[in-house]
ZASELUM-138224 format. One record per residue (C-alpha): residue number from 1; x, y, z; residue in one letter. Coordinates in pm, whole numbers, plus 50000, padded with zeros to 5 digits. Layout:
! residues N
ATOM,NUM,X,Y,Z,A
...
! end
This chain:
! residues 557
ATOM,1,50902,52476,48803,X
ATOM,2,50696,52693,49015,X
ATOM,3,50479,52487,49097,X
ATOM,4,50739,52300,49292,X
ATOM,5,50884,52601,49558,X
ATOM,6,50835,52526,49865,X
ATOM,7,50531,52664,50021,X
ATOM,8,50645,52670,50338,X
ATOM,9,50930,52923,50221,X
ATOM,10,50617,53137,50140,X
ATOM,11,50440,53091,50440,X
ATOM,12,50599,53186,50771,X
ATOM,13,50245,53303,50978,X
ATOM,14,50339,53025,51188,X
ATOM,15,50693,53001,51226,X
ATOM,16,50714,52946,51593,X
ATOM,17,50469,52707,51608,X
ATOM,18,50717,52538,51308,X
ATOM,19,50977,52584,51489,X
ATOM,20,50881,52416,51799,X
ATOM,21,50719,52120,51604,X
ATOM,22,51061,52122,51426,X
ATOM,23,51271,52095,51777,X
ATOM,24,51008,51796,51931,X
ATOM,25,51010,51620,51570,X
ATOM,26,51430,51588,51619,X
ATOM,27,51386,51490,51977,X
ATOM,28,51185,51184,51900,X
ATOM,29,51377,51124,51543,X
ATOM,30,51736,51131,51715,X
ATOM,31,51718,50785,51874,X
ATOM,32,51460,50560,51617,X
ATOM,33,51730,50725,51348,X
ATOM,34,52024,50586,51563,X
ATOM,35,51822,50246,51627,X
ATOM,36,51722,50227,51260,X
ATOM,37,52082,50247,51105,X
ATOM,38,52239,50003,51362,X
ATOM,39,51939,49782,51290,X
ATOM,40,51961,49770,50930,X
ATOM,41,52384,49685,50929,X
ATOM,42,52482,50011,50777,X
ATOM,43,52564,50158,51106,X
ATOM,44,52412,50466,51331,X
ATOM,45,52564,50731,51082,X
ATOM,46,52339,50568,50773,X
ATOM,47,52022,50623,50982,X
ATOM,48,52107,50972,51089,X
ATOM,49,52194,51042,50743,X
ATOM,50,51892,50933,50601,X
ATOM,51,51692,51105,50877,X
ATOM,52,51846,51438,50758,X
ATOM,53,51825,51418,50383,X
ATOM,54,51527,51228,50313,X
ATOM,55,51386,51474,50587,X
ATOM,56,51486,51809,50489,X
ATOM,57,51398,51720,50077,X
ATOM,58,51055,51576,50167,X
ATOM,59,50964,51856,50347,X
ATOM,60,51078,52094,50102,X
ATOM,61,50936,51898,49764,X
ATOM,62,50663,51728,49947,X
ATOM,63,50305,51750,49911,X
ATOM,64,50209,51715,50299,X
ATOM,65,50299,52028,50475,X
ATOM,66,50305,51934,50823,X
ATOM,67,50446,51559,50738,X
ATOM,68,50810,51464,50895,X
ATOM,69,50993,51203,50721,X
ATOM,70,51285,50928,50781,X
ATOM,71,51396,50619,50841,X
ATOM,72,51102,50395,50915,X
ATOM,73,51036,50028,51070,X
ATOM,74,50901,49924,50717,X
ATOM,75,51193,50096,50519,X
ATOM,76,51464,49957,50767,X
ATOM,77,51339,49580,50672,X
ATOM,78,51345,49604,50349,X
ATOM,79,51687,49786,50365,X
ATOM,80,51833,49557,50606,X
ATOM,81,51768,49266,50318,X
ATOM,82,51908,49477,50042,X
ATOM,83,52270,49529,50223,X
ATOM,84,52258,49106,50344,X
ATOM,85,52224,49038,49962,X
ATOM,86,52464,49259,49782,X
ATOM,87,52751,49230,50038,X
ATOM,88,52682,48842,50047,X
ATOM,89,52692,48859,49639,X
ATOM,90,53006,49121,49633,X
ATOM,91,53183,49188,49917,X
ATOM,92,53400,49461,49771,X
ATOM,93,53101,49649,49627,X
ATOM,94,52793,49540,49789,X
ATOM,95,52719,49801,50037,X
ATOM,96,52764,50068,49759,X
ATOM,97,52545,49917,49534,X
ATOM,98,52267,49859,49776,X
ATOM,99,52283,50284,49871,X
ATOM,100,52270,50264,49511,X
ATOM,101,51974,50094,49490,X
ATOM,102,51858,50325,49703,X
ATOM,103,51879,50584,49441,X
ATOM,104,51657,50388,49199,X
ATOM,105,51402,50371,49460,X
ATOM,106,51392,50734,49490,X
ATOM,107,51396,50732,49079,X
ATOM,108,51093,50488,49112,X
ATOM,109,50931,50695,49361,X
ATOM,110,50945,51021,49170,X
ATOM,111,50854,50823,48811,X
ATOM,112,50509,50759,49024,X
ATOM,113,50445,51105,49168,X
ATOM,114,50521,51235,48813,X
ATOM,115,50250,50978,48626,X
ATOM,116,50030,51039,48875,X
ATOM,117,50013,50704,48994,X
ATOM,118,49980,50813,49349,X
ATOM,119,49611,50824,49372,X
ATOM,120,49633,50449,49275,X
ATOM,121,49860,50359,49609,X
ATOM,122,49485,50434,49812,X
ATOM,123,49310,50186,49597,X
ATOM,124,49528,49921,49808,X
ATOM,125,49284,49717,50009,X
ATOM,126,49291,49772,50371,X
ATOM,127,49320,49408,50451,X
ATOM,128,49633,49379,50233,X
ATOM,129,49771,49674,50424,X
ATOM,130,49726,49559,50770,X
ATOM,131,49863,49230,50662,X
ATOM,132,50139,49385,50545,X
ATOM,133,50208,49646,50848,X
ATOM,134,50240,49383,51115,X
ATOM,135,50412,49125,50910,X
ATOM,136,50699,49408,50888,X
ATOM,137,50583,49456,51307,X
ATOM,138,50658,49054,51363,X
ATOM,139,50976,49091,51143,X
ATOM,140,51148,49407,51315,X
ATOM,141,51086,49198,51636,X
ATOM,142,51218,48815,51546,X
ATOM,143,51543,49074,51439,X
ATOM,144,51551,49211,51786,X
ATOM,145,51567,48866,52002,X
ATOM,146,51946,48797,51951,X
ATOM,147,52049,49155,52067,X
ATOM,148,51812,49130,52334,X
ATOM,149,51938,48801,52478,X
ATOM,150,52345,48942,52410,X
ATOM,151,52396,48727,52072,X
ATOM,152,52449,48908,51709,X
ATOM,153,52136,48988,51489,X
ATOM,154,52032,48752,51243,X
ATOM,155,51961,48789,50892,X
ATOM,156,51613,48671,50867,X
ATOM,157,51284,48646,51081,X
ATOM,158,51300,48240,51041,X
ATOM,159,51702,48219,51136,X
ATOM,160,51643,48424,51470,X
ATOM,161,51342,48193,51493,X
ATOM,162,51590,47822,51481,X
ATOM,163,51851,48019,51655,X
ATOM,164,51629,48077,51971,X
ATOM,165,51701,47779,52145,X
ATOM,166,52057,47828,52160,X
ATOM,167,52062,48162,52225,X
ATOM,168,51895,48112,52538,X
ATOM,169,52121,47872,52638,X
ATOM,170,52359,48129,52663,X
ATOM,171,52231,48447,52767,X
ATOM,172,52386,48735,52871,X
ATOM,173,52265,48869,53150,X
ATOM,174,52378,49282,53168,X
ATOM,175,52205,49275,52755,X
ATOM,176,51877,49157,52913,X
ATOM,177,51842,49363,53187,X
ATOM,178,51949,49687,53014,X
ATOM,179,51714,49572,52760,X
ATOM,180,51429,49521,52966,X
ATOM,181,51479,49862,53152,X
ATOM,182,51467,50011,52831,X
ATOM,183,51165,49833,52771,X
ATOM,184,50984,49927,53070,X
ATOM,185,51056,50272,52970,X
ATOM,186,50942,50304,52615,X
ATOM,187,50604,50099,52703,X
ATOM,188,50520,50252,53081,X
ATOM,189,50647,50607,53059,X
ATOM,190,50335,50814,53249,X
ATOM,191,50182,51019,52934,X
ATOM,192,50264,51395,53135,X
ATOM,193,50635,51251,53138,X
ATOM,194,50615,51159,52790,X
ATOM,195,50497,51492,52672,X
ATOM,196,50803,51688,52811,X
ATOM,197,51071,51368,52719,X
ATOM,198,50979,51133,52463,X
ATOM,199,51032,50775,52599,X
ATOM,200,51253,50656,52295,X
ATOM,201,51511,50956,52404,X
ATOM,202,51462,50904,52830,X
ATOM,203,51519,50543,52714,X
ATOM,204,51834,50619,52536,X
ATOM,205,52010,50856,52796,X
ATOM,206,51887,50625,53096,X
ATOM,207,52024,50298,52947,X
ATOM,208,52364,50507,52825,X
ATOM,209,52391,50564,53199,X
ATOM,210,52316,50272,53346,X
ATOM,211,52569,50110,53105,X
ATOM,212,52843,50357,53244,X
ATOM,213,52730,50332,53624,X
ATOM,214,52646,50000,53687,X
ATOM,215,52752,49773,53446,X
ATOM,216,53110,49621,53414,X
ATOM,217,53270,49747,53100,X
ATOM,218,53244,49535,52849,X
ATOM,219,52951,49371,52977,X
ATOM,220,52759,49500,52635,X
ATOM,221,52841,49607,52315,X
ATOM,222,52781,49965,52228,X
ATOM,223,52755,50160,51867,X
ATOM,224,53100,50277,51842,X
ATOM,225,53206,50644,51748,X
ATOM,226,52990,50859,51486,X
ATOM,227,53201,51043,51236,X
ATOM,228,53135,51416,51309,X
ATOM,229,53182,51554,50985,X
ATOM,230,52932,51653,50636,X
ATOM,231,52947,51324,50460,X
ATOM,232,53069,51344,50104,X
ATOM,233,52827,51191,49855,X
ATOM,234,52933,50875,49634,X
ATOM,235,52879,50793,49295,X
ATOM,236,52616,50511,49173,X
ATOM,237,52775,50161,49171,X
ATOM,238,52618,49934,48897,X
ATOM,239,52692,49544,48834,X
ATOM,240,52522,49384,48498,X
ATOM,241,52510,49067,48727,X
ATOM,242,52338,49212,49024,X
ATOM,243,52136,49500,48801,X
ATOM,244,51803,49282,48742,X
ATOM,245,51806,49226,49157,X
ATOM,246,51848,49627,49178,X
ATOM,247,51597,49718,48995,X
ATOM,248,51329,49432,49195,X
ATOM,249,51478,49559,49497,X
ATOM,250,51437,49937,49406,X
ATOM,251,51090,49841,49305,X
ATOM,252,50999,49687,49679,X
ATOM,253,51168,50023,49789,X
ATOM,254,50911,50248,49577,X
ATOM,255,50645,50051,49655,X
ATOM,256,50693,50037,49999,X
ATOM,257,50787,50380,50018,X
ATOM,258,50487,50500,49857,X
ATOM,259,50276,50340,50063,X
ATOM,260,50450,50417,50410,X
ATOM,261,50441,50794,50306,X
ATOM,262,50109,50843,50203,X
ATOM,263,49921,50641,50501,X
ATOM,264,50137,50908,50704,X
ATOM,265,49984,51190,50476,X
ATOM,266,49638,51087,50539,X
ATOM,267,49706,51059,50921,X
ATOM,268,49833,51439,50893,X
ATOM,269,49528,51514,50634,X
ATOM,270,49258,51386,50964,X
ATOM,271,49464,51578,51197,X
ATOM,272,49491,51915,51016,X
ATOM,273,49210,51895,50831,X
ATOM,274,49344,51950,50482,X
ATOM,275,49437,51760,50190,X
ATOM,276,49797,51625,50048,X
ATOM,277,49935,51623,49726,X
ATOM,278,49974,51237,49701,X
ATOM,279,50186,51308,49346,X
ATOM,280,50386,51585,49473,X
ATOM,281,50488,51405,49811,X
ATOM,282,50548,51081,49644,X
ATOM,283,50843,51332,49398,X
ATOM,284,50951,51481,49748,X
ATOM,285,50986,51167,49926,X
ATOM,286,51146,51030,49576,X
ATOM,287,51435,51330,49559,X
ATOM,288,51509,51263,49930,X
ATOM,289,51596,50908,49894,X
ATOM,290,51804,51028,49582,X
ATOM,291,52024,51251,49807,X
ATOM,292,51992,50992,50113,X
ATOM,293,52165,50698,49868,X
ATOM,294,52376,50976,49742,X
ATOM,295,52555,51030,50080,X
ATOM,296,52549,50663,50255,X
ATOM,297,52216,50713,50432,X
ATOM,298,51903,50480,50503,X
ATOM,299,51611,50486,50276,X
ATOM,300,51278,50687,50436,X
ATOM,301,50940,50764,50405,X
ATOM,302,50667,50987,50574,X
ATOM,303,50688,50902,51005,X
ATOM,304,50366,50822,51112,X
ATOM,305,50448,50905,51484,X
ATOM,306,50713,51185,51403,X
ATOM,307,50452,51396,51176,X
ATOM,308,50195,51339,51469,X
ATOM,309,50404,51440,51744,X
ATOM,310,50533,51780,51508,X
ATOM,311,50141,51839,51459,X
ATOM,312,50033,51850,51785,X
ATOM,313,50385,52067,51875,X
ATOM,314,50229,52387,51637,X
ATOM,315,50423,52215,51330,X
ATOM,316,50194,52285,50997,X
ATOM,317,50422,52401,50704,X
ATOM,318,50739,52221,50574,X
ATOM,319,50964,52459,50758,X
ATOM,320,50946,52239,51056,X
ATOM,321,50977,51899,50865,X
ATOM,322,51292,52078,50702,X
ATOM,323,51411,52286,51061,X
ATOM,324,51405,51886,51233,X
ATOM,325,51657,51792,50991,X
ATOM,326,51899,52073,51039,X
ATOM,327,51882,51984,51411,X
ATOM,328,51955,51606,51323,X
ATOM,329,52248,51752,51120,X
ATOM,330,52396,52003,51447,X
ATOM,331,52334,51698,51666,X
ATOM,332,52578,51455,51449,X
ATOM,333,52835,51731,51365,X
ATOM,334,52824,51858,51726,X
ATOM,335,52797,51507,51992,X
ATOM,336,52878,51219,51720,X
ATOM,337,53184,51147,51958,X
ATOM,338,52945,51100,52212,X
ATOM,339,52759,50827,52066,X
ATOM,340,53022,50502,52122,X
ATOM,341,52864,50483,52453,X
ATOM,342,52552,50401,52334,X
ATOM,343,52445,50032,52388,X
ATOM,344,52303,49834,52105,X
ATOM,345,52088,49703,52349,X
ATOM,346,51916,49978,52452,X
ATOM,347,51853,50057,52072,X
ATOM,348,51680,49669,52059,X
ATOM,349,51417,49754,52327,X
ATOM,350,51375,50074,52126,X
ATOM,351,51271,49864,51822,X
ATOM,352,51086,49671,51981,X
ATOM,353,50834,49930,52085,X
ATOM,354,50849,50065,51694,X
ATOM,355,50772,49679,51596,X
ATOM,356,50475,49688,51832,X
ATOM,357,50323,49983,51691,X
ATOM,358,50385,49908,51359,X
ATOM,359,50127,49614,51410,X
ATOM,360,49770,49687,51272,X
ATOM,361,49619,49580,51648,X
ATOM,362,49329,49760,51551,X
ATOM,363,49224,49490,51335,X
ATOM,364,49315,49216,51558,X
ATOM,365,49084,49383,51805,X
ATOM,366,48765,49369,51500,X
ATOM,367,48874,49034,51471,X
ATOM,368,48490,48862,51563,X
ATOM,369,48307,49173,51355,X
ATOM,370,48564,49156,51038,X
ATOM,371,48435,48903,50752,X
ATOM,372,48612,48583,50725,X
ATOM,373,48758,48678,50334,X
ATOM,374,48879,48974,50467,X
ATOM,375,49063,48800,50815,X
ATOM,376,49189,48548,50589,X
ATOM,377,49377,48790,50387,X
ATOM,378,49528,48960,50617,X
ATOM,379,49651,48703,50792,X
ATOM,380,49756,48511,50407,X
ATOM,381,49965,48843,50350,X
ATOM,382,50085,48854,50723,X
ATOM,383,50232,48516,50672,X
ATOM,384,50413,48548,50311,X
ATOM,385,50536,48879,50478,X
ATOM,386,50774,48750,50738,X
ATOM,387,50851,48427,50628,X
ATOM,388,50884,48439,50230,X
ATOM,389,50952,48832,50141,X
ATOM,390,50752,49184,50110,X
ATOM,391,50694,49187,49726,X
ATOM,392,50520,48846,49710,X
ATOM,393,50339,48918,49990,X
ATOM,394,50201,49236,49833,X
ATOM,395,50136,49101,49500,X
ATOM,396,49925,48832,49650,X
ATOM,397,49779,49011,49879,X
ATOM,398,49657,49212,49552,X
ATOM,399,49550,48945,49331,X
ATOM,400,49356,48772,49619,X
ATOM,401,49153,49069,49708,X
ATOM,402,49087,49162,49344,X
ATOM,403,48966,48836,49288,X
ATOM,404,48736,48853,49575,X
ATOM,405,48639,49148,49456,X
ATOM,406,48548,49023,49108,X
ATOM,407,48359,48758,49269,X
ATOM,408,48143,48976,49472,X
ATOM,409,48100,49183,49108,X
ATOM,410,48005,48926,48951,X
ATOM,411,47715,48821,49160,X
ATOM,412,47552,49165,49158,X
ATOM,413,47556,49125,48804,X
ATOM,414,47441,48810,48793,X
ATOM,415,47166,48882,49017,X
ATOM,416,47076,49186,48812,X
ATOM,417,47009,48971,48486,X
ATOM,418,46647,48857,48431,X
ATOM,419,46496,48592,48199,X
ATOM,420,46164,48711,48179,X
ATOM,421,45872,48551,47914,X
ATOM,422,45542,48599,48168,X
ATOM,423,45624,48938,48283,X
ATOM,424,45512,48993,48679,X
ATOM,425,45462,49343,48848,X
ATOM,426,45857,49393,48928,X
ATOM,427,45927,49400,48548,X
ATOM,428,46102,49687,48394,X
ATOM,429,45863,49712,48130,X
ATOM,430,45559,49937,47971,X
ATOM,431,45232,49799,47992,X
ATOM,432,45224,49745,47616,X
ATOM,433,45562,49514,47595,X
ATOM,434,45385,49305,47895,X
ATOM,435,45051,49276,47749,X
ATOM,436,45296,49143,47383,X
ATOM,437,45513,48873,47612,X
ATOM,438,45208,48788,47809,X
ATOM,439,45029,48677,47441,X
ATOM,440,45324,48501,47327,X
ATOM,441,45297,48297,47626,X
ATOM,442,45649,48194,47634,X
ATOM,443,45716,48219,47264,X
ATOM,444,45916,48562,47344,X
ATOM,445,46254,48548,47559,X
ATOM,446,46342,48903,47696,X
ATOM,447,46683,48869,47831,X
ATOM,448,46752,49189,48041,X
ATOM,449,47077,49247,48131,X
ATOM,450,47141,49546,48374,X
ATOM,451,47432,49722,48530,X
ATOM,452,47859,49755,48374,X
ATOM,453,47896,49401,48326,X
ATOM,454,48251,49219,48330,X
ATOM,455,48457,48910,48250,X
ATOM,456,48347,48766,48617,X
ATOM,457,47984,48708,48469,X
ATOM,458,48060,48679,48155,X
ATOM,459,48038,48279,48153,X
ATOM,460,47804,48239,48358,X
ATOM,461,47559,48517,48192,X
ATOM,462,47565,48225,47916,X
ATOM,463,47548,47901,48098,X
ATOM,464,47226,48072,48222,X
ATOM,465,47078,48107,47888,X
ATOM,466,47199,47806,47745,X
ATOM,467,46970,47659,48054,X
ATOM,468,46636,47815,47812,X
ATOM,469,46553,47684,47514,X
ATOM,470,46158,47672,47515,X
ATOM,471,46153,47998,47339,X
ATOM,472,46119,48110,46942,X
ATOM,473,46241,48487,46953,X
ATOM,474,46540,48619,47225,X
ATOM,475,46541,49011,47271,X
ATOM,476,46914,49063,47438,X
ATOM,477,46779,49392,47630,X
ATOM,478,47119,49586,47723,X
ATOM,479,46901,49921,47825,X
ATOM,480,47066,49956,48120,X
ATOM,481,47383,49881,48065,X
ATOM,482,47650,50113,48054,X
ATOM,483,47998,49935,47951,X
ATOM,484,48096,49586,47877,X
ATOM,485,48476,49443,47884,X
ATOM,486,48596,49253,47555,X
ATOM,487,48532,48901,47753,X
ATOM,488,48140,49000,47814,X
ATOM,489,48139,49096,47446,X
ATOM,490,48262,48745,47364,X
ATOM,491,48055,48574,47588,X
ATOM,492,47732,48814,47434,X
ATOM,493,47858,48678,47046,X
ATOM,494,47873,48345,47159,X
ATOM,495,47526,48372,47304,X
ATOM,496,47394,48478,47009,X
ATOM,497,47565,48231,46773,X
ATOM,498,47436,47945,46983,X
ATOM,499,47074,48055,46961,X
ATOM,500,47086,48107,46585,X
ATOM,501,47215,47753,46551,X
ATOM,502,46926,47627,46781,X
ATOM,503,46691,47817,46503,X
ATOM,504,46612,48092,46741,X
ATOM,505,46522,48491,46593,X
ATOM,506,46805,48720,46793,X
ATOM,507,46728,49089,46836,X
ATOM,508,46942,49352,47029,X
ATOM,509,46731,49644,47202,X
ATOM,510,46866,49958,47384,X
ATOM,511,47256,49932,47340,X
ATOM,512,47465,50234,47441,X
ATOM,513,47732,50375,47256,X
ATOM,514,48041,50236,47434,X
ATOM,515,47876,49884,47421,X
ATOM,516,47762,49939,47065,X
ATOM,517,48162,50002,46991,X
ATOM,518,48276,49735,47158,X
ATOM,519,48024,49478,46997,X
ATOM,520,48082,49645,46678,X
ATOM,521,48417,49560,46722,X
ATOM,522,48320,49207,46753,X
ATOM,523,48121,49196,46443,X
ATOM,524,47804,49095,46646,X
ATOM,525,47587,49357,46449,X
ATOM,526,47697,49196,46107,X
ATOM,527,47613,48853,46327,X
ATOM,528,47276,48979,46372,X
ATOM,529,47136,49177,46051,X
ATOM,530,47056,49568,46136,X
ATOM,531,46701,49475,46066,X
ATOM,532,46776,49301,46401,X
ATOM,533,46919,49599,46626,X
ATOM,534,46680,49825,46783,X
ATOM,535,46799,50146,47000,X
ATOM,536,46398,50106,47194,X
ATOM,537,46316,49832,47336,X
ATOM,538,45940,49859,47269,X
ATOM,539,46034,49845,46917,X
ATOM,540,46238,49488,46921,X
ATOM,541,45963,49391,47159,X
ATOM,542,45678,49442,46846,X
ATOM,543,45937,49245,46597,X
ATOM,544,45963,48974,46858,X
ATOM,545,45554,48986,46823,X
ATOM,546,45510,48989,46449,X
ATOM,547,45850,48705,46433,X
ATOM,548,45642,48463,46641,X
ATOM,549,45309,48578,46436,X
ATOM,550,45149,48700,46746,X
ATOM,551,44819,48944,46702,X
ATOM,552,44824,49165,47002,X
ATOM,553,44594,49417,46944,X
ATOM,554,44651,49759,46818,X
ATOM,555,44874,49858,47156,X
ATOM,556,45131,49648,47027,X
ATOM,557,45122,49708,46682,X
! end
């Protein structure tokens, strides 16, 4: 258990620099928490509360020190899907099953840390990433069209989408112009303004006044009153119905989270040049959902813009992650009345700015220098992201890339395999074994096979022998080869069976021992004859010679 104290309860040589990273972190978490919760359909409170659990437990279990975590763009989505389906499938018990849900998540998200399956989240191709980024980007901003115009949010990317046409018909003017003017804040704030006032917060206070000044009441709708109280927590709600939908949807949660956290660690890692914990933050980030679900709150993950903007306020150990969560807490148990003049409009142009930056633009500006395979995937997963849901998206965003990948594999190791019976200068071979296949004059095959070679070659290793039949004795030369799969070793048995049949000598030259156990395995040495397996290949080389009755000379005796 020691291994899991806090180090930032150990460390305080920079405690004001925590705590002032700490104070800017809540600044800029205050309104995106407010924006996320009445976003997802839980309500302001549910973002707050996730704000302060998931970020004082991250920060204290987690293995990024200077990371702030919280509701995110990415987490929101995915919530705002779980609470349409549960309370659509039971009104009475919905809602508590989906914070239930988020629980499992949490569960899911500490089962990985505690594997060690983190390390395995950074094998996810970029492409698929990106994809995935912005299609949660276009998603969080389809959502935010109805508010903007003065209509209700829909429940999907594709209903705001056939709704446009009659929302414009009937737009309200106050929600559009508040909206813009919060929009013109949170994209055009001047930088030195920024730095004293995040724009999210100016944004929030400005369009709160304007509401109150100048606009007729009633003109908008606003968030309603926060309770200003400690939540209390609630017990898990289960349903044997709903439970296999739980678990899928506190799998997309894990994933999700996972991934949203641990792009954020990396972002800290370049920053303050050190390294995370990628199993450690993924069990912090998985005990803060926990108590986030426990208590009504929204799921989170590591803030990409939240840990930056702690960083570069002195913030480096998880005493400021943890000391921007107490503030979040003072904030709703102090001015929660306060908040029921807040516009949900003003939240929308909010969003939209966190939709915006969510999108990979980066890669939309390498566009012309990014390979076609790896456009097309992005843009494949992009798709299936906003208009079908997250997990397909992901999984074939996965499968795609690995079978690219597999492809490209396979032609190195095709390329790497040479047919060779009149040896030429590039041959891996000893002067003696070339001055042998050069007297056979085509009588010897030497079938060199080179590199790890895998199920992607594997057929196509044989279709290119099967092409050679002018030959009396095949050497299968696996010198250089370090590991098969079970599919090579099939392909490599099937090979030899089909020259035996054709009346061909086999002989195997140079294999290792993890390919000798897997062939073994196979029974391709019993398929052969151990006068038939040589460890040199010089030595299968002189059978080959005295096989085809060839007199070489004493060098190749």
């Amino acid at each position: 258990m020691k291994s899991f104290v806090p180090h930032g309860l150990r460390r305080l040589d920079n405690i004001r620099g925590d705590i002032y990273g700490g104070l800017t972190a809540a600044v800029v978490a205050l309104p995106l928490a407010i924006a996320f919760g009445v976003a997802s359909g839980a309500g302001p409170v549910a973002g707050l509360y996730g704000a302060i659990f998931v970020g004082l437990f991250a920060a204290l279990f987690g293995g990024t020190p200077s990371q702030v975590s919280g509701p995110t763009g990415p987490m929101t989505v995915v919530m705002t899907g779980i609470l349409v389906q549960f309370t659509a499938a039971d009104p009475v018990n919905g809602a508590a099953m989906a914070f239930t849900v988020v629980m499992m998540g949490g569960f899911f998200l500490i089962l990985l840390g505690v594997f060690g399956l983190g390390r395995y989240i950074s094998l996810v191709p970029h492409p698929v990433i990106s994809g995935f980024m912005s299609g949660i980007g276009v998603i969080i901003i389809l959502l935010q069209i109805g508010p903007l115009l003065g209509h209700k949010a829909t429940g999907s990317p594709l209903e705001s989408l056939r709704m446009l046409p009659e929302m414009i018909k009937d737009i309200n003017p106050y929600s559009i112009s508040l909206g813009f003017f919060t929009i013109i804040i949170v994209y055009l704030l001047p930088s030195r303004i920024n730095r004293i006032i995040p724009a999210p917060l100016l944004a929030l206070f400005a369009g709160t006044a304007a509401l109150l000044l100048f606009l007729p009441e009633g003109s908008v709708t606003t968030i309603g009153e926060i309770p200003s109280s400690i939540p209390m927590p609630d017990m898990p709600v289960f349903s044997l119905r709903m439970f296999p939908n739980m678990v899928k949807s506190a799998l997309i949660l894990a994933l999700l989270g996972s991934i949203d956290s641990l792009l954020t660690s990396l972002v800290a890692d370049n920053i303050t040049r050190t390294h995370h914990d990628s199993n450690r933050e993924l069990i912090g980030q998985g005990i803060g959902n926990i108590v986030a679900g426990l208590f009504g709150g929204l799921p989170g993950a590591g803030a990409t813009m939240r840990t930056v903007v702690n960083i570069r306020a002195g913030g480096k150990t998880p005493i400021s992650g943890a000391l921007h969560a107490l503030v979040l807490l003072s904030v709703v148990l102090g001015a929660g009345k306060y908040a029921k003049y807040i516009p949900h409009v003003v939240l929308t142009g909010i969003l939209i700015k966190v939709g915006t930056d969510i999108i990979d633009w980066s890669f939309f500006r390498r566009l012309h220098r990014t390979p076609r395979t790896a456009v097309l995937l992005m843009f494949t997963v992009l798709f299936i992201t906003v208009f079908v849901d997250l997990i397909t998206s992901v999984a074939v965003g996965l499968v795609a890339a690995s079978l690219l990948l597999v492809q490209r594999m396979a032609d190195l190791q095709l390329k790497s395999i040479q047919a060779i019976t009149e040896p030429g200068d590039e041959s891996p071979l000893c002067e003696e074994a070339m001055s042998i296949l050069r007297a056979a004059k085509g009588r010897i095959l030497l079938y060199h096979l080179s590199g790890p070679l895998s199920f992607g070659a594997a057929k196509d290793m044989a279709q290119r022998l099967n092409m050679i039949d002018d030959y009396e004795v095949m050497i299968l030369d696996m010198s250089n080869v370090p590991t098969i799969d079970f599919t090579t070793s099939v392909s490599i048995e099937d090979m030899i069976r089909g020259a035996q049949a054709e009346g061909h000598h086999v002989l195997l030259s140079g294999a290792q021992p993890v390919v000798r156990d897997i062939l073994a395995r196979r029974g391709v040495f019993e398929l052969l004859g151990k006068e038939n397996d040589f460890h040199r290949r010089l030595h299968a080389i002189r059978k080959a010679a005295n096989l085809s009755g060839i007199e070489v000379g004493e060098a190749s005796k």
